[in-house]
C-alpha positions in Angstrom: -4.5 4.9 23.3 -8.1 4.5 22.5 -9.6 3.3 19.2 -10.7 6.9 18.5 -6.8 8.1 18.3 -5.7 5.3 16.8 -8.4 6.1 14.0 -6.9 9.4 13.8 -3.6 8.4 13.4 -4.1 6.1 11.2 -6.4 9.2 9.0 -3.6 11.8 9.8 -1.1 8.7 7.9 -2.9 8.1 5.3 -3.2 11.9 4.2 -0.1 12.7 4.7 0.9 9.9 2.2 -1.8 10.9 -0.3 -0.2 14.1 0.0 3.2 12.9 -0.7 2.0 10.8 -3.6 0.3 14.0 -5.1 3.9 15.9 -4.4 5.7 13.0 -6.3 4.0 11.6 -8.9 5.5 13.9 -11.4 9.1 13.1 -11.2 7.8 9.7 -12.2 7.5 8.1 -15.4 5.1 4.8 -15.0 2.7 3.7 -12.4 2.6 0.2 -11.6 -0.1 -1.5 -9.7 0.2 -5.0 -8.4 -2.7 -6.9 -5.8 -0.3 -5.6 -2.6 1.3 -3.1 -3.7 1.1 0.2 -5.8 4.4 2.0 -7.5 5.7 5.1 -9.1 9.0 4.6 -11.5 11.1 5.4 -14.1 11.9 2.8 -15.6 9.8 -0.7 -15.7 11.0 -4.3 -17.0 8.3 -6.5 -17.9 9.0 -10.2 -18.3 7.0 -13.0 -18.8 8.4 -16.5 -17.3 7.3 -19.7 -17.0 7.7 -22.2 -14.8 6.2 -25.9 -15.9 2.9 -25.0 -17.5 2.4 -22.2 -14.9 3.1 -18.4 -16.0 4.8 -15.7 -14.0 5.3 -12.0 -13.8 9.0 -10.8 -13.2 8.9 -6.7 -12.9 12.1 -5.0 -12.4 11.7 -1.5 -11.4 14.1 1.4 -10.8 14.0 4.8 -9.7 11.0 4.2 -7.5 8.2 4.9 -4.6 6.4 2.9 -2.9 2.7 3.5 -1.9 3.0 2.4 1.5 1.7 4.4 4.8 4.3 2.2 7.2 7.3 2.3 5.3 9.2 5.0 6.8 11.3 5.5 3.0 9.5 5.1 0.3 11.9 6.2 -2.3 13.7 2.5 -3.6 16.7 2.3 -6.1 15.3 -1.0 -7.6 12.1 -3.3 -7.0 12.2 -6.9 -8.1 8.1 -8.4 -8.3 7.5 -11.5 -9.2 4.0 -12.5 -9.2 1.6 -15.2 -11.0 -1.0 -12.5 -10.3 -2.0 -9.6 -12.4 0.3 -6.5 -13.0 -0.6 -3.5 -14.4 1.7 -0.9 -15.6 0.8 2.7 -17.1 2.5 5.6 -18.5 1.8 8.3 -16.5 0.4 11.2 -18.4 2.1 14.8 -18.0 -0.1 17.5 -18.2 0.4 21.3 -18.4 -2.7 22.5 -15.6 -0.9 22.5 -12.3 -3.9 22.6 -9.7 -3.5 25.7 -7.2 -1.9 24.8 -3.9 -5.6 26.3 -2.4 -7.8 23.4 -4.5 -5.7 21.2 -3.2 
């Protein structure tokens, strides 16, 4: 395989996902975004820990997908994240305009 075709499949991956993301993102509810990872759910539990004078994220999520191009299912029951990094979760926002299947 050359580095040209591995380009290309790598490319044709991360379309397809784009495209599956785009497909999906509307049977969600929240979008979560952490540094490695990003997320679609339903439902999101935020928790604050601590641990000594350090502070922690704890994020339980359910109903969920997972923006990852090598995961070959991305739809998870439940997602534990626990992080000291930063976490940021969003409501996603409905909206009536459907864009036509040739704009896409």
């Amino acid at each position: 395989m050359s580095a040209e075709d591995l380009d290309n499949y790598e490319t044709d991956a991360e379309l397809s996902l784009y495209r599956e993301y785009r497909d999906v993102i509307k049977l969600f509810k929240y979008v979560v975004e952490t540094e490695r990872r990003f997320y679609l759910a339903n439902k999101v539990d935020f928790n604050v820990r601590s641990a000594g004078q350090d502070v922690y994220f704890d994020v339980q999520l359910s109903d969920a997908w997972v923006w990852d191009v090598y995961r070959s299912s991305r739809f998870v029951k439940n997602v534990r994240i626990v992080t000291f990094k930063d976490v940021n979760v969003e409501e996603v926002q409905q909206t009536d305009i459907d864009i036509p299947d040739d704009m896409q």
